[in-house]
C-alpha positions, -999 to 999 in steps of 0.1 A, spaced: 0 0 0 10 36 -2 3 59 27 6 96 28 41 100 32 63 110 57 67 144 52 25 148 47 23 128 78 48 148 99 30 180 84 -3 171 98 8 159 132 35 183 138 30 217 112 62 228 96 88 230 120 77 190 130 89 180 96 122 198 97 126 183 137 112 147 118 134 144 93 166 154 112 161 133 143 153 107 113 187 114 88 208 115 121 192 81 135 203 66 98 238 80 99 246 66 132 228 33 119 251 31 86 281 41 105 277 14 133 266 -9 106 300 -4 92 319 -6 119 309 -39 125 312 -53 91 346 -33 88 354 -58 121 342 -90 106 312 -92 130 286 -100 110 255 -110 132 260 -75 152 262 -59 111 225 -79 108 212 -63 137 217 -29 127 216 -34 85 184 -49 84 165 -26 106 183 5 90 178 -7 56 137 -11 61 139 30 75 147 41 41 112 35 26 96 67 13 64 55 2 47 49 31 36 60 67 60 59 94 38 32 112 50 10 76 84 19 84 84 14 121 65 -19 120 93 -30 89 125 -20 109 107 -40 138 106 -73 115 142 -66 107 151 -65 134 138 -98 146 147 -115 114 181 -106 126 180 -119 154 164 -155 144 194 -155 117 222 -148 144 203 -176 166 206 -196 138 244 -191 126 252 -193 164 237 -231 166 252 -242 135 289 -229 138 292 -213 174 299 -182 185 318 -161 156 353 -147 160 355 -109 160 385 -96 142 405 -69 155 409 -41 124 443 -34 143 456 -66 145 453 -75 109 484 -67 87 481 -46 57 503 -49 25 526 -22 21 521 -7 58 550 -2 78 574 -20 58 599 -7 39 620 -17 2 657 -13 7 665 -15 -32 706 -20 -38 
């Protein structure tokens, strides 16, 4: 289905100034989403990466009412979860890999050419 829209929908409930307060509270709730999202795929953790993709991912929607997007994070969310349940079962608790402790080509070493 397609709702009203966000913006039409923070209008009505909150008048102009609501949708400005809306959709910033919103954009800076998805920036710290993506960025933790990151950080934990950047560490090689991928069940806390679910967790926060998923649920981030369903917030993007801009064709519906926020109780759609709410109510899809909220699915993602638990689909998450019944994946890392899963994974967890079948191959045990994941390693997490320290960014800093994995060596990089070319970093720190130098070429002595004779």
């Amino acid at each position: 289905s397609v709702g009203v829209g966000q913006v039409l929908e923070a209008y009505v409930n909150f008048g102009t100034v609501g949708v400005a307060l809306c959709f910033l509270v919103l954009g800076a709730g998805l920036a710290w989403i993506d960025r933790s999202a990151f950080d934990r795929l950047r560490n090689g953790d991928a069940n806390r990466f679910l967790i926060r993709y998923l649920p981030g991912l369903s917030l993007l929607q801009v064709g519906g009412s926020f109780m759609e997007v709410t109510s899809t994070a909220a699915a993602g969310f638990a689909v998450a979860l019944a994946l890392n349940r899963l994974a967890i079962q079948l191959h045990g608790e994941p390693e997490i890999v320290d960014p800093a402790e994995v060596p990089h080509e070319g970093a720190g070493h130098s070429e002595v050419s004779s």
